[in-house]
C-alpha positions as a Python dict, from the first residue, in 0.01 Angstrom:
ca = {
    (1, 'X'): (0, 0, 0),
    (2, 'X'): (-284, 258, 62),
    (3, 'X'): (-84, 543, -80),
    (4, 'X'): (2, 302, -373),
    (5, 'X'): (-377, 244, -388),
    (6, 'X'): (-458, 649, -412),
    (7, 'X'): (-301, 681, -721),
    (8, 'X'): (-493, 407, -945),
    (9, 'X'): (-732, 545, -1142),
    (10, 'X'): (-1139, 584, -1078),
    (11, 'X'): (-1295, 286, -1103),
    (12, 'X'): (-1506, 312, -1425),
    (13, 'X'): (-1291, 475, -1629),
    (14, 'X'): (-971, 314, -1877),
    (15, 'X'): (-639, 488, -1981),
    (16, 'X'): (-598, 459, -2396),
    (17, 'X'): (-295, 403, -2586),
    (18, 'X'): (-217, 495, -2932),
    (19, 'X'): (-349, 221, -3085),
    (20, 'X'): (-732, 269, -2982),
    (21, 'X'): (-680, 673, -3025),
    (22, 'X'): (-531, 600, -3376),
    (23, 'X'): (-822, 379, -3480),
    (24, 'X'): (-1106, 632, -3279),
    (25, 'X'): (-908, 948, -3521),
    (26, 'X'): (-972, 742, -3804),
    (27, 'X'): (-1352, 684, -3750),
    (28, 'X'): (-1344, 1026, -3685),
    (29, 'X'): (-1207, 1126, -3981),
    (30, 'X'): (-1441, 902, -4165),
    (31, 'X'): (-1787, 1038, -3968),
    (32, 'X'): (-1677, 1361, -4040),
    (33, 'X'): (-1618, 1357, -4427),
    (34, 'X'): (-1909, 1170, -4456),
    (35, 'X'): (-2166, 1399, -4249),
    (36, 'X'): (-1983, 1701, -4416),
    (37, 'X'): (-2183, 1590, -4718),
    (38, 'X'): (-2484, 1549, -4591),
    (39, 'X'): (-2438, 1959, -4465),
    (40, 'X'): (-2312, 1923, -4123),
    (41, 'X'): (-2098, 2121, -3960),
    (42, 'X'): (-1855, 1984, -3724),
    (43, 'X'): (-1898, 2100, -3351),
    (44, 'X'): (-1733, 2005, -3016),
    (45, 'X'): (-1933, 2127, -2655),
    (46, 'X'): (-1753, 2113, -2296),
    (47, 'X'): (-1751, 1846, -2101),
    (48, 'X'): (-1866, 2044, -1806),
    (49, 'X'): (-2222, 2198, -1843),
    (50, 'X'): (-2434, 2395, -1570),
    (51, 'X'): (-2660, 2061, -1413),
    (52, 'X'): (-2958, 2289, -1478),
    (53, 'X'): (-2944, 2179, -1831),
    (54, 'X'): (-2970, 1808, -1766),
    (55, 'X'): (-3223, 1857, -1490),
    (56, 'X'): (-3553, 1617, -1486),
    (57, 'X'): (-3672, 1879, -1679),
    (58, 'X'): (-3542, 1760, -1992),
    (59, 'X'): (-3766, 1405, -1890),
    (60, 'X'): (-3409, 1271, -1825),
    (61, 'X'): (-3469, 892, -1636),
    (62, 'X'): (-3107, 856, -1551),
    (63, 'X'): (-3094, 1170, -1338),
    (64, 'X'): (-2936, 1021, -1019),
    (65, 'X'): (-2597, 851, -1268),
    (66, 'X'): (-2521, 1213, -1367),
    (67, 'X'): (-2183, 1321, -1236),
    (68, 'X'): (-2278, 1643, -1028),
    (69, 'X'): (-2090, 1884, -824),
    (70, 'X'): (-1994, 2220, -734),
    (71, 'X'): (-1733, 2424, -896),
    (72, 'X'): (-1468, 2661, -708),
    (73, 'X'): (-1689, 2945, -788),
    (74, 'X'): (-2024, 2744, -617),
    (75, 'X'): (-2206, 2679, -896),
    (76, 'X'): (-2399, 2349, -992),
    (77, 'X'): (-2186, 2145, -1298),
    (78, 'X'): (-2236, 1831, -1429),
    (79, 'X'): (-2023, 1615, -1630),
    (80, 'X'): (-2194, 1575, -1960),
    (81, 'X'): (-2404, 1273, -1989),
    (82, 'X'): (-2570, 1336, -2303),
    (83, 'X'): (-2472, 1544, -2594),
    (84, 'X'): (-2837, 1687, -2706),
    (85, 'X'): (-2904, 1934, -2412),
    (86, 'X'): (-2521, 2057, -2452),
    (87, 'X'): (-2617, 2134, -2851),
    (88, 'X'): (-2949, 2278, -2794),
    (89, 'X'): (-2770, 2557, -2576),
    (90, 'X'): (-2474, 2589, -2790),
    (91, 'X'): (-2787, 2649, -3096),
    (92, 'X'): (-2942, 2907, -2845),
    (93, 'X'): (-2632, 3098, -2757),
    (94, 'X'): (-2524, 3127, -3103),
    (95, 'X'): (-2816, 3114, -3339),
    (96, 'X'): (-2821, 3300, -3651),
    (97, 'X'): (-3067, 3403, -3867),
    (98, 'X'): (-3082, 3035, -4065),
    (99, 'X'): (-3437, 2845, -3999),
    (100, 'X'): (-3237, 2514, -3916),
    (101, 'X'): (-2899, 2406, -3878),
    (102, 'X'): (-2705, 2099, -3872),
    (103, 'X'): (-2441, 1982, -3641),
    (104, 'X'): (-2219, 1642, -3599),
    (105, 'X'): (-2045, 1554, -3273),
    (106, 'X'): (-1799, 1344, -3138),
    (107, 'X'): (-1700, 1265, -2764),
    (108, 'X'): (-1722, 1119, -2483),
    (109, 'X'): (-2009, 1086, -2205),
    (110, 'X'): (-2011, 1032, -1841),
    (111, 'X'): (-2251, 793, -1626),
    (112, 'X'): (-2235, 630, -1360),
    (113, 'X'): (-2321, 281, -1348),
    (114, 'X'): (-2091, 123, -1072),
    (115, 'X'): (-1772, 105, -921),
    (116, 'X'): (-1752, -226, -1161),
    (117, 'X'): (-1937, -97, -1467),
    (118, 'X'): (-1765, 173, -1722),
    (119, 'X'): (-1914, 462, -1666),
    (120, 'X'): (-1850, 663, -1975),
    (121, 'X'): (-1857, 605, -2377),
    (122, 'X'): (-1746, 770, -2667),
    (123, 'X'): (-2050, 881, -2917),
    (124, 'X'): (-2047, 1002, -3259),
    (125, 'X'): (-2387, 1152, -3381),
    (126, 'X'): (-2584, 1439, -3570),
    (127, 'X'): (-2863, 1684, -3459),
    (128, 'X'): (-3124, 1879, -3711),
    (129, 'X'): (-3257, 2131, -3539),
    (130, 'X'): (-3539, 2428, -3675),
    (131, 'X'): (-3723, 2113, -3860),
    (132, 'X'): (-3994, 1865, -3779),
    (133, 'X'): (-4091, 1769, -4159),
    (134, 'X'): (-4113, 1450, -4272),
    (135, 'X'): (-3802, 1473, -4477),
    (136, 'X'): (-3568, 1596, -4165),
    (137, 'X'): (-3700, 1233, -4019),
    (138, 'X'): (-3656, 1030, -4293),
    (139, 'X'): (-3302, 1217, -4327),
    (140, 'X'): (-3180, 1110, -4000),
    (141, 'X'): (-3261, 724, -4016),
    (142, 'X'): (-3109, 718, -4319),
    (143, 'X'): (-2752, 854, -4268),
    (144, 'X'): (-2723, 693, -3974),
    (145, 'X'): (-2827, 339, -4168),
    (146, 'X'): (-2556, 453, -4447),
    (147, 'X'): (-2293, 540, -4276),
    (148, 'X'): (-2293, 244, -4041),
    (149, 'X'): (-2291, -12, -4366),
    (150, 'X'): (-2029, 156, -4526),
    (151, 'X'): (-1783, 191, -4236),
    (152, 'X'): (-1868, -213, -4141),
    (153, 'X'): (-1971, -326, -4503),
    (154, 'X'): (-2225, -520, -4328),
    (155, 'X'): (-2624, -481, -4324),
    (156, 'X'): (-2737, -288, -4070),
    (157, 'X'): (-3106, -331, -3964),
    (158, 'X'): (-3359, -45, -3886),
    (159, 'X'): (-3608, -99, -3579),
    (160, 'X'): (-3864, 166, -3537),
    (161, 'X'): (-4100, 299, -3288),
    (162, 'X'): (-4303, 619, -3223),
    (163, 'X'): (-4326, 721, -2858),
    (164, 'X'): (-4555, 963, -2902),
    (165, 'X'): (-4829, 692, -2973),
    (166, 'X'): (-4723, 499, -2592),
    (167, 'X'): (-4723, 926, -2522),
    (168, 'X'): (-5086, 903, -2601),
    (169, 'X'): (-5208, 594, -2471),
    (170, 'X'): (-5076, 682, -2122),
    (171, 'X'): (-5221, 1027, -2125),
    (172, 'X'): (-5588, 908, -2221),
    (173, 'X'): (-5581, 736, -1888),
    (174, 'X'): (-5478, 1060, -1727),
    (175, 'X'): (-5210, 864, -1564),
    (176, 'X'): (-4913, 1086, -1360),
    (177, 'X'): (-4600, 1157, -1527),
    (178, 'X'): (-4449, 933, -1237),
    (179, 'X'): (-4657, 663, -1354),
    (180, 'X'): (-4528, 713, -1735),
    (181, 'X'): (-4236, 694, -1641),
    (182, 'X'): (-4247, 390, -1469),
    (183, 'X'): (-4435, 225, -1735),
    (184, 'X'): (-4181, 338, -2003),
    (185, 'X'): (-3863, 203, -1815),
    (186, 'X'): (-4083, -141, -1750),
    (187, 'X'): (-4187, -209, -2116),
    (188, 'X'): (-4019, -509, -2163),
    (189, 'X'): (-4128, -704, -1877),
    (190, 'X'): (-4472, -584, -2012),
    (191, 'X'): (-4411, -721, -2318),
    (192, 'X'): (-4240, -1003, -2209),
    (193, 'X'): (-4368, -1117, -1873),
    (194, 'X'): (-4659, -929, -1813),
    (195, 'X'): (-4916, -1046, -1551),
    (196, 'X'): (-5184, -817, -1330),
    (197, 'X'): (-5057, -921, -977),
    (198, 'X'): (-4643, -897, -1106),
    (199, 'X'): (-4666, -530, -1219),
    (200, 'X'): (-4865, -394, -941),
    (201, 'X'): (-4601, -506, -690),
    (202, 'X'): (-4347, -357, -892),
    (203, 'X'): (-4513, -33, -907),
    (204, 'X'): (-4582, -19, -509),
    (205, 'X'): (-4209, -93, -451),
    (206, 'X'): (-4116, 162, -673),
    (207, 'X'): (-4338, 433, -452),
    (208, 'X'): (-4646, 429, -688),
    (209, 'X'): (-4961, 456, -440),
    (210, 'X'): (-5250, 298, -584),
    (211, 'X'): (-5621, 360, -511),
    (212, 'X'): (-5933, 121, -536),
    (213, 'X'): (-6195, 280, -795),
    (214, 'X'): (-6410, 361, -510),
    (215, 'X'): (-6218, 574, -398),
    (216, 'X'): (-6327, 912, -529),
    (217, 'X'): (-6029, 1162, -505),
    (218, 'X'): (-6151, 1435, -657),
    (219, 'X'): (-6431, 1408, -371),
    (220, 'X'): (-6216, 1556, -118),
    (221, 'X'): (-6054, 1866, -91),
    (222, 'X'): (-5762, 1957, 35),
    (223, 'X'): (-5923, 2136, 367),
    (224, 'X'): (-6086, 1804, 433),
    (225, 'X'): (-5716, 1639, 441),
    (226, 'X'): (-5573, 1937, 679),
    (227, 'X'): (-5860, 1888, 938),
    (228, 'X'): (-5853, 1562, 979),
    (229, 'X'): (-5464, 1574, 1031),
    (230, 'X'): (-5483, 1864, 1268),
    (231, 'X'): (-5750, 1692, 1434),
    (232, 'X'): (-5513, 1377, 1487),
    (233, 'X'): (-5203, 1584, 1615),
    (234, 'X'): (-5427, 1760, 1860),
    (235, 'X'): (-5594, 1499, 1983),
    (236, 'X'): (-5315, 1228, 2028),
    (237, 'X'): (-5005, 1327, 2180),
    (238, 'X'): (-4859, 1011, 2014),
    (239, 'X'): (-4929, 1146, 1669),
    (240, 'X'): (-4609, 1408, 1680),
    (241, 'X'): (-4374, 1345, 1456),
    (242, 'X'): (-4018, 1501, 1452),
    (243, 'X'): (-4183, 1664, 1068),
    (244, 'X'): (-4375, 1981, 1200),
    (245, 'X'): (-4770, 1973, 1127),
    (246, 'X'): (-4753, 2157, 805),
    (247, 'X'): (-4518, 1955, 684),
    (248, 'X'): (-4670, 1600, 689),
    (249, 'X'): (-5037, 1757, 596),
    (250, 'X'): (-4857, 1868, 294),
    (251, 'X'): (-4685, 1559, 215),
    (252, 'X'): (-5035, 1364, 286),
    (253, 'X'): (-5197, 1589, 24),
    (254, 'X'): (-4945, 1580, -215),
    (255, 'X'): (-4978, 1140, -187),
    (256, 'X'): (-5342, 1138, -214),
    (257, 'X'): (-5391, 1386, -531),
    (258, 'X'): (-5106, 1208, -747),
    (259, 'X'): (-5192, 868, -662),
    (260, 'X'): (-5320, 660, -949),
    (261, 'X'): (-5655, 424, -991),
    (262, 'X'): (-5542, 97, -982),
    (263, 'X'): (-5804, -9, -1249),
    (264, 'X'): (-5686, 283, -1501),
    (265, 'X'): (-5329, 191, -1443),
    (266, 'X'): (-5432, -208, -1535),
    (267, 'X'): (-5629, -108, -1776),
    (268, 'X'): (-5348, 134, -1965),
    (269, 'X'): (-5071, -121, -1917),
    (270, 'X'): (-5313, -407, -2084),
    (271, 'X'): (-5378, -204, -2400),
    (272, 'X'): (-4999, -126, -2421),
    (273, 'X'): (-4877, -525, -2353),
    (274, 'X'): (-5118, -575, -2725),
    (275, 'X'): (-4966, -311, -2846),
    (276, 'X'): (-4591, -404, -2841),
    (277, 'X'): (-4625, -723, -2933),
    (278, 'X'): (-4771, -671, -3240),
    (279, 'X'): (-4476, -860, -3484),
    (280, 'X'): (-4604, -787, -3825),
    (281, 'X'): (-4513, -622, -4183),
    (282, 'X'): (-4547, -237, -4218),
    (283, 'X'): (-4946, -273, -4340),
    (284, 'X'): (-5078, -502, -4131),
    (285, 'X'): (-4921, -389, -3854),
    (286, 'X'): (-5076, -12, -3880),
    (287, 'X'): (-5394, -160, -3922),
    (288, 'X'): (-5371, -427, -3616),
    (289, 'X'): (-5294, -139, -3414),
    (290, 'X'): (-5494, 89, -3486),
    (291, 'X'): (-5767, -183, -3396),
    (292, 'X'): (-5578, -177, -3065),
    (293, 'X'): (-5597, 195, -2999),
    (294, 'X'): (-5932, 249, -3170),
    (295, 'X'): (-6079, 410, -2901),
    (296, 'X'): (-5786, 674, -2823),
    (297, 'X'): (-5654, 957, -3053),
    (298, 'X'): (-5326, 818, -3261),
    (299, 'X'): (-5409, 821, -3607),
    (300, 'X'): (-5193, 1088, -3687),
    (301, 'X'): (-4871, 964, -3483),
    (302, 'X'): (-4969, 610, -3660),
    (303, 'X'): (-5007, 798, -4006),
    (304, 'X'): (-4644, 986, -3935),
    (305, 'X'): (-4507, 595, -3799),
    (306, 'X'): (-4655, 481, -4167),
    (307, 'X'): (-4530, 771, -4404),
    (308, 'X'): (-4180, 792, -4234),
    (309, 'X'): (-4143, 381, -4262),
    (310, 'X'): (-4246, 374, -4630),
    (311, 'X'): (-4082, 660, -4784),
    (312, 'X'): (-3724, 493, -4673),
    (313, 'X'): (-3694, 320, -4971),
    (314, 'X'): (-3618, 691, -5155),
    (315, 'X'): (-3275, 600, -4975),
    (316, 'X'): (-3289, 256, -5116),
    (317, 'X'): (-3394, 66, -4771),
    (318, 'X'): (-3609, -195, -4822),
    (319, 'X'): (-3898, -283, -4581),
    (320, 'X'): (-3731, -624, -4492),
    (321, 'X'): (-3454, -406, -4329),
    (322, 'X'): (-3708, -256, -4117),
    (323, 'X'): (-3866, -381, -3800),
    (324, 'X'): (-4177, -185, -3616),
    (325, 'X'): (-4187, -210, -3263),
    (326, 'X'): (-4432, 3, -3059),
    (327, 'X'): (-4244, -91, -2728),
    (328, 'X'): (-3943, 76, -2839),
    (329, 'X'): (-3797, 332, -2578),
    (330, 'X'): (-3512, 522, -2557),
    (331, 'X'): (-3305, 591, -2233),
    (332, 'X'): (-3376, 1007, -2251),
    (333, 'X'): (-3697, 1048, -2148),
    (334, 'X'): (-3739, 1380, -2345),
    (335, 'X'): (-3806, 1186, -2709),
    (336, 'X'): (-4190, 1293, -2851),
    (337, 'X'): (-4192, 1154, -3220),
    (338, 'X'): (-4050, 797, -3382),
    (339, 'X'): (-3768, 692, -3230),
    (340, 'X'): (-3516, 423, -3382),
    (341, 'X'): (-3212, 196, -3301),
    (342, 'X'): (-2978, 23, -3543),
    (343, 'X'): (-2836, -367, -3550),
    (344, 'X'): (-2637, -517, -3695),
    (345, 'X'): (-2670, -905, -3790),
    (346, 'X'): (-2611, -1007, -3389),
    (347, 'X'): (-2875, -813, -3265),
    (348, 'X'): (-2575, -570, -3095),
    (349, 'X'): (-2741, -231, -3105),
    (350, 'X'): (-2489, 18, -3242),
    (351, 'X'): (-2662, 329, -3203),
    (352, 'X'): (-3019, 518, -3273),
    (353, 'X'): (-3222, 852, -3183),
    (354, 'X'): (-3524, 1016, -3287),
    (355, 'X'): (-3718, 1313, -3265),
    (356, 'X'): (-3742, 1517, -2971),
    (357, 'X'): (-3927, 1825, -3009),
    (358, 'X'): (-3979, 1914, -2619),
    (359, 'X'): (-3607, 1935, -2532),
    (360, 'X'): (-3586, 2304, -2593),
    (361, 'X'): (-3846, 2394, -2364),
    (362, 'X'): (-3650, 2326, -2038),
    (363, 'X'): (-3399, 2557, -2177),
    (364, 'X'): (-3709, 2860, -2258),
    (365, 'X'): (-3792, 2772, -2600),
    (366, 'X'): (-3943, 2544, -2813),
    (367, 'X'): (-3721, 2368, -3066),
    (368, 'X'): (-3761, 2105, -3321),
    (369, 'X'): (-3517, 1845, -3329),
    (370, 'X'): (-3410, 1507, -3468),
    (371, 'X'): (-3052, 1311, -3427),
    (372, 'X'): (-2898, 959, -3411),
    (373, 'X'): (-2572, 881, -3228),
    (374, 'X'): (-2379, 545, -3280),
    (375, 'X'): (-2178, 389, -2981),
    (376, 'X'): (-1826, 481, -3136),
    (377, 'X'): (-1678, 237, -2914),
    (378, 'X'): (-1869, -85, -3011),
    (379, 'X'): (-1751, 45, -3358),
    (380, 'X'): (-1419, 47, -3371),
    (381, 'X'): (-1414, -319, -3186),
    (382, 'X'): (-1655, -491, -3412),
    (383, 'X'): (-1474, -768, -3649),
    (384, 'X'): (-1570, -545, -4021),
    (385, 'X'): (-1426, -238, -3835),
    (386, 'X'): (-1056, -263, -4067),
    (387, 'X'): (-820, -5, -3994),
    (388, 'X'): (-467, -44, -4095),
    (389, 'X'): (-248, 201, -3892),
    (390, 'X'): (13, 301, -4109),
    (391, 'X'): (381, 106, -4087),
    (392, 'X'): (682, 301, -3979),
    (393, 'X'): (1003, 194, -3912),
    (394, 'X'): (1054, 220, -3560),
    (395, 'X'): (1426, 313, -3476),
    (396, 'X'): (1622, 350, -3144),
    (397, 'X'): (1992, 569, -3151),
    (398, 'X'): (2181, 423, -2854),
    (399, 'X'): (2469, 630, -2700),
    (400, 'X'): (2636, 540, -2398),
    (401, 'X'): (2926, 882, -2469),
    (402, 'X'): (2853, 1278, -2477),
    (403, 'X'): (3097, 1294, -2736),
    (404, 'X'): (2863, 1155, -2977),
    (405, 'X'): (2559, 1317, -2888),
    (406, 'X'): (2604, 1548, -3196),
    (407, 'X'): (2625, 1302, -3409),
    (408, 'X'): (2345, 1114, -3252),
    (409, 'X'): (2112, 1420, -3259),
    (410, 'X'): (2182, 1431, -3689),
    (411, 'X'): (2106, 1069, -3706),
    (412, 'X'): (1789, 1127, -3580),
    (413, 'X'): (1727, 1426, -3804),
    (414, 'X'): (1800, 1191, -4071),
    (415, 'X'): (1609, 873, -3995),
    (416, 'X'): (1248, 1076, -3898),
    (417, 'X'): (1335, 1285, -4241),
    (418, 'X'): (1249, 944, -4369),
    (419, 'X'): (945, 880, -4210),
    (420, 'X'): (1076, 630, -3962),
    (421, 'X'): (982, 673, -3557),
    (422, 'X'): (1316, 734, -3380),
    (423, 'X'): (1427, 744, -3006),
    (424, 'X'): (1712, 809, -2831),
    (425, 'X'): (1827, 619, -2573),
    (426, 'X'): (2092, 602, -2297),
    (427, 'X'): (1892, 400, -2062),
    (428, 'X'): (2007, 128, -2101),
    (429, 'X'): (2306, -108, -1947),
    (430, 'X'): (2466, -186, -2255),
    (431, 'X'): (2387, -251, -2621),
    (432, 'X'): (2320, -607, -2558),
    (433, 'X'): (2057, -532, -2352),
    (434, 'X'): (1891, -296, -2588),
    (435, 'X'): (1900, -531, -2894),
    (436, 'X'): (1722, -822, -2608),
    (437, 'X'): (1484, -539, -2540),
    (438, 'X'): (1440, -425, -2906),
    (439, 'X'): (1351, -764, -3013),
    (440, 'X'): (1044, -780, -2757),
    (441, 'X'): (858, -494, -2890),
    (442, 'X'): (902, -430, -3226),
    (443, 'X'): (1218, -239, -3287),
    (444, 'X'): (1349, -296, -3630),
    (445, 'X'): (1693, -147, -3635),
    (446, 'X'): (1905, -23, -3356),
    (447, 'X'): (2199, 230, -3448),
    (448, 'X'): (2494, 346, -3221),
    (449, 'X'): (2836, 471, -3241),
    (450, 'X'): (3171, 323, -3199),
    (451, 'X'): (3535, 476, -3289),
    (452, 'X'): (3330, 755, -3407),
    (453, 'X'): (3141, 527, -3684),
    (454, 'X'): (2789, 458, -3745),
    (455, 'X'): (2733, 132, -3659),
    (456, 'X'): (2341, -66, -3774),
    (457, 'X'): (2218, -362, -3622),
    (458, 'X'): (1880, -498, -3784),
    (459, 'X'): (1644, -687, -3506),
}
C-alpha cells in the first residue's frame, strides 16, 4: 500500500485531460488575437527562475509559499510564483533600443498553500513596460475590462485603488517597512473590525515590538545598549546564553531601533480605517479624502486616482462600472501606483494589476511598469465561458487476426482522411465486448473484418 501510495501525485496539484486543455487552447487563442491588437507580443518565461529574483526584495509578502530549492549544479531556483519578476528580466536580458515594449503571457504559477489547498493556477495577463503616463494606465484597465466582457458577454465591474496614497500615509508616520507590511496584509479587519486594543494584539503576536511615547529611542545610542549588556553577562553568571555576547547585543539593538511608537502606529492605522471606508461617487469621494489626509502629502497620487478614474469613459466605461476603494491591496507587495481588480456580477474577482514602478530595482534598474492578469482558470469554469469543442466521429477498427492488419491499417488511413478519430484495437475479448464497451463512452461506429470483408456496426 505504501509503494502504491508513492506514486499518487503531490498533493496540490491536478492531472488535466483533453477536455480542460482543449477549452484553456481556446482562451488562449482568444487572449492572444485579442492582445495582438492592442500591440502585444506573445511571450512564454521558464518555469524555473534563479530565487534571487523573487527575493523580499521585490516587497514580495508571500515569500515563505515560494517553491525553493537547489539545482544539480547548487544554485538557488524557485518555481515561478509570479510572472512580473520573470518578464522584467526577460525585458533586461533582451532589450532593444524601443522606449517601451509590450508583452502578453500565459501559464501557470506555483504556491504553496497546503497539502489540502491547490497550490498553483494558470494566469493570462499583459505587462507595459518603459511607460508610466497616464495613457499606459488607463490602457491597462481597459483591455483587461474588454476582454473579460467579450469572452463572458457579461459586465464586468472595475474596483480601484492607489497604494501609493496608503504608501504615503504610512510613511508620514515614519513607521518600519515591517510595520507596512503588516498593516497592508490587515486592511480588512481595519476596515471591517477595527478596534485599538484588537490590532495591537495582533501586531505583538505577529513580532511587532511596541514602545510607550515616553520612551525616547533616539535618546540612546547604541554604546549605551552594549554596556549595559556586557555589564549583565559579566556580572551574572546566569545571564549566559548558548548565543555568544555579540550576538544577543546585536539582536537587542537591532529590536530597540526598529521598534515602533505605539501612539504613531494607532494613530496611522486610525486615519487609514476613515480612509477605506469612504463608499462614495468619484467626486465626493476625492474630496472626503482629501479632508482625511489633509495634513499629509497625497494630492498628487489623489489627482493621478482622479484623472485615471475619469478619463475611462474614452473606452466607453461608465463611472457606475467603477468602484473606488482606498483599502484595496494586492498580494505582491512591490505595487507603487493605482492598483485594480475586476468582478463580475457575483463579486468573484477574476483578475486585476496595477502599476509597479519599483520592481526593476531589485533586479539593478529602475523600470516603469503596468499589467493586469485574469485567473484563466476561474475563466474557463464560469457559466458565460461557451466553448464548443469541435464533433468528430470517434471510430474503433477491431481485429482479433494478423492477416488483416493490412487491411486494418488502410481503414484507418481512410476514416482519419475524413476527419473522424480512429483507434485500433485488439484488446479486447471479443467484438461483443467492444460494442458493450463502445456504447459507454461515446464510440459511434465500430468496424472489423470477417471472411476478409469490411464489416460496420453503428453504436
Amino acid at each position: 500500500m505504501d509503494d502504491k501510495n508513492n506514486l499518487n501525485k503531490i498533493s496540490g496539484f491536478s492531472d488535466r485531460f483533453s477536455n480542460e486543455l482543449g477549452i484553456s487552447n481556446k482562451l488562449d487563442y482568444e487572449f492572444f488575437n485579442f492582445t495582438k491588437l492592442w500591440g502585444y507580443e506573445r511571450i512564454d518565461t521558464p518555469i524555473i527562475e534563479k530565487s534571487s529574483i523573487f527575493s523580499r526584495k521585490t516587497g514580495s509578502s508571500i515569500g515563505s509559499n515560494i517553491y525553493n530549492f537547489r539545482d544539480p549544479s547548487g544554485l538557488d531556483v524557485s518555481l515561478r510564483p509570479d510572472f512580473t519578476p520573470s518578464i522584467m528580466r526577460l525585458f533586461l536580458e533582451n532589450r532593444n533600443n524601443s522606449n517601451e515594449v509590450r508583452y502578453s503571457y500565459s501559464g501557470e504559477i506555483y504556491r504553496y498553500a497546503s497539502s489540502n489547498n491547490k497550490n498553483y493556477s494558470r494566469q493570462n495577463g499583459v505587462e507595459l513596460i518603459g511607460n508610466n503616463n497616464l495613457f499606459s494606465d488607463l490602457e491597462i484597465i481597459a483591455m483587461s475590462k474588454i476582454f473579460l466582457e467579450k469572452i463572458l458577454s457579461e459586465e464586468i465591474r472595475i474596483s480601484i485603488g492607489h497604494l501609493g496614497i496608503l504608501q504615503e500615509v504610512i510613511k508620514s508616520f515614519e513607521l518600519s517597512d515591517r510595520v507596512a507590511l503588516f498593516i497592508l496584509q490587515n486592511i480588512d479587519q481595519i476596515r471591517t473590525n477595527y478596534s485599538e486594543d484588537a490590532i495591537i494584539i495582533k501586531a505583538e503576536e505577529s513580532g511587532i515590538v511596541f514602545l510607550e511615547e515616553s520612551f525616547e529611542i533616539k535618546e540612546i545610542q547604541n554604546q549605551d545598549f552594549s554596556l549595559l549588556l556586557k555589564s549583565a553577562f559579566n556580572s551574572d553568571s546566569n545571564f549566559e546564553q548558548t548565543r555568544d555576547k555579540d550576538s544577543i547585543i546585536s539582536g537587542m539593538i537591532n529590536k530597540f531601533s526598529s521598534s515602533t511608537s505605539r501612539e504613531k502606529f494607532l494613530q496611522c492605522v486610525s486615519i487609514i480605517n476613515k480612509l477605506v471606508n469612504i463608499n462614495l461617487n468619484l467626486e465626493e469621494s476625492i474630496s472626503e479624502a482629501n479632508l482625511v489626509l489633509k495634513n499629509i502629502s497625497v494630492k498628487n497620487k489623489l489627482k493621478n486616482l482622479y484623472d485615471l478614474t475619469s478619463n475611462l469613459s474614452h473606452y466607453d466605461i461608465d463611472q457606475s462600472e467603477i468602484f473606488i476603494d482606498y483599502g484595496l491591496v494586492r498580494e505582491w507587495g512591490y505595487y507603487t501606483g493605482f492598483v485594480f481588480n475586476l468582478t463580475n456580477s457575483n463579486n468573484d474577482i477574476l483578475g486585476g494589476g496595477g502599476r509597479y514602478d519599483s520592481v526593476g530595482n531589485s533586479l539593478g534598474e529602475k523600470l516603469s511598469a503596468a499589467g493586469f492578469a485574469v485567473d484563466s482558470e476561474k475563466i474557463i469554469h464560469s457559466k458565460n465561458f461557451s466553448f464548443e469543442v469541435p464533433k468528430s466521429k470517434k471510430v474503433i477498427i477491431y481485429i482479433d487476426d494478423q492477416n488483416d492488419l493490412n487491411e486494418a491499417i488502410d481503414t484507418c488511413k481512410k476514416e482519419r482522411s475524413k476527419g473522424n478519430i480512429v483507434s485500433l484495437n485488439s484488446s479486447f475479448a471479443n467484438l461483443e465486448e467492444l460494442k458493450l464497451w463502445s456504447s459507454k463512452n461515446e464510440i459511434s461506429e465500430v468496424i472489423f473484418f470477417e471472411n476478409n470483408k469490411i464489416n460496420r456496426s453503428k453504436i
